[in-house]
N, C-alpha and C positions, 0 to 999 in steps of 0.2 A: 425357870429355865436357866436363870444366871449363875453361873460358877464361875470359880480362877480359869478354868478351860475354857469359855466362852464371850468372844469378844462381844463387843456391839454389832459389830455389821452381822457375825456366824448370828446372835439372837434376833439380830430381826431376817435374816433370812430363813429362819426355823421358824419363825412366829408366822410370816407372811406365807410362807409354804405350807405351814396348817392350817393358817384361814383360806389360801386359795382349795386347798385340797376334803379336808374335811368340816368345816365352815361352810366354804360358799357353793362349789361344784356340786360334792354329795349329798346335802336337804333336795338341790332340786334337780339333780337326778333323781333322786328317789321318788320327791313329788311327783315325778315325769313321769319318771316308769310306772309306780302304782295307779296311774290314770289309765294306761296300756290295759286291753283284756289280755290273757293268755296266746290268746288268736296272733292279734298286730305286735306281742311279744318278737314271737317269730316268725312274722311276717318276712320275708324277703325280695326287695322290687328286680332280683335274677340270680343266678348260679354264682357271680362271681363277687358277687357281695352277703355281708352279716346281716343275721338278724340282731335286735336289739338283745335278745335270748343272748349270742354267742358272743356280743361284747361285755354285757354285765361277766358272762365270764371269764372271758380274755384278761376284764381289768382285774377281777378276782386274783387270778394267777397272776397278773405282771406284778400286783402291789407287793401281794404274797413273795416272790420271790428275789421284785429287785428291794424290797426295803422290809418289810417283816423278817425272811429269813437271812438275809443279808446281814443286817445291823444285830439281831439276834442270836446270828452262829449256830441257825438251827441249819438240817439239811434242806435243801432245792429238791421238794418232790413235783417240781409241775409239771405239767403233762400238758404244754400250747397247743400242740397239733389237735387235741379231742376239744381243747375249747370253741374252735370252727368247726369242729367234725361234728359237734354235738346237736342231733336233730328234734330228739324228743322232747319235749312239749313238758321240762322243769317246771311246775308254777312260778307265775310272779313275786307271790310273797314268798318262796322261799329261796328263788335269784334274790330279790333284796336283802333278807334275813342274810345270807351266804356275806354278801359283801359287805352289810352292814357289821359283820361283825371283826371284816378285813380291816375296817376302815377306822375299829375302834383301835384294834389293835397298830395299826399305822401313825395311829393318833398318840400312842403312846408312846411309838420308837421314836416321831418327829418331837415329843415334847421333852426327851429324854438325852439326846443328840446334843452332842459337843462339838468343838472346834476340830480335837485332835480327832472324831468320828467320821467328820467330812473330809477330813486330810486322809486318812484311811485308804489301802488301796483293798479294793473287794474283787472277787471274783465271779462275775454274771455272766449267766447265759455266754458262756466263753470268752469273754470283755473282762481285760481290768481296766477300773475305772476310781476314779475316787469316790470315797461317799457323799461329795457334794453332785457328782455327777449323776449319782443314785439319786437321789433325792431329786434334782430338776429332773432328770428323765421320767418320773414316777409323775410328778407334777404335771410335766408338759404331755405325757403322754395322756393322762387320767383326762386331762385339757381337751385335747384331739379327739377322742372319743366319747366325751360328754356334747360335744357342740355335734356329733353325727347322731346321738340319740333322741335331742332337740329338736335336731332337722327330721330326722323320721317320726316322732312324736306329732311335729306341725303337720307335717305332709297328712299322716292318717286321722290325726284331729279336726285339721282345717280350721286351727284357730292361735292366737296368739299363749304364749306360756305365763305371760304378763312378766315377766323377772325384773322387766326395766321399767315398770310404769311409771315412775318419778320422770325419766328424761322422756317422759312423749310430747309435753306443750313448751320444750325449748332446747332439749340435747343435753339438758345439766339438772341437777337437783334444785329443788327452790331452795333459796337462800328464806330460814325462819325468820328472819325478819324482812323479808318480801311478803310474806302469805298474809295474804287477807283473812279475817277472822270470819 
């Protein structure tokens, strides 16, 4: 990732921004969802809220268009409004398959990204914005909506996702040379 274009801070905020994004949020999403039947997919607990269904695609199109198509110069075909509108009953595997393969390609614009990229002014969803703004918004957004999948995931599991089991007998990791053998 390091070139003449790329200082230290732009590289670690590209690095950290991959590992939050497709590193750490994405496996367990994934894990999450593929737990879900097709049913609790799109389950929805009223009218004025998503199913788990219309988020996997929401985040499909947001990646898609604030940082695949954006950083790539390809056109903005997304269509947000059908991502909520969408009622029928997509399988599971293939919501995941759909984003997983957003996500690879996301994976490649964030590992590819420069300094002069994120100084960049781009044109989204009627926003200019720079492309560091792109990127945190892609981020914090992916953020937002991964921790509501969780929460609905618990609710119709009625069980823990385990993600943190290291900090449950103290709030922190054990230090390796604390652990008893």
């Amino acid at each position: 990732m390091t070139n003449q274009t790329t200082s230290p801070v732009t590289e670690q905020f590209l690095k950290f921004s991959l590992h939050k994004l497709v590193e750490q949020y994405w496996p367990r999403l994934r894990s999450t969802v593929e737990s879900l039947s097709d049913e609790q997919l799109w389950w929805r607990p009223n009218e004025a809220s998503n199913s788990v269904g219309n988020l996997l695609l929401h985040l499909n199109g947001n990646i898609r268009q604030w940082l695949v198509a954006s950083f790539n110069r390809t056109p903005d075909v997304r269509d947000r409004p059908s991502e909520f509108a969408q009622g029928k009953h997509i399988s599971t595997s293939a919501l995941v398959d759909q984003l997983g393969r957003t996500m690879k390609e996301a994976a490649e614009v964030l590992a590819r990204l420069t300094e002069i990229d994120l100084l960049t002014c781009l044109q989204i969803q009627g926003y200019t914005v720079t492309g560091i703004e792109a990127v945190y918004t892609v981020v914090e957004h992916f953020g937002v909506h991964y921790g509501q999948v969780l929460y609905v995931a618990k609710m119709l599991r009625a069980e823990n996702l385990g993600f943190y089991r290291e900090l449950d007998r103290t709030g922190r990791p054990e230090s390796p040379s604390l652990r008893k053998s």
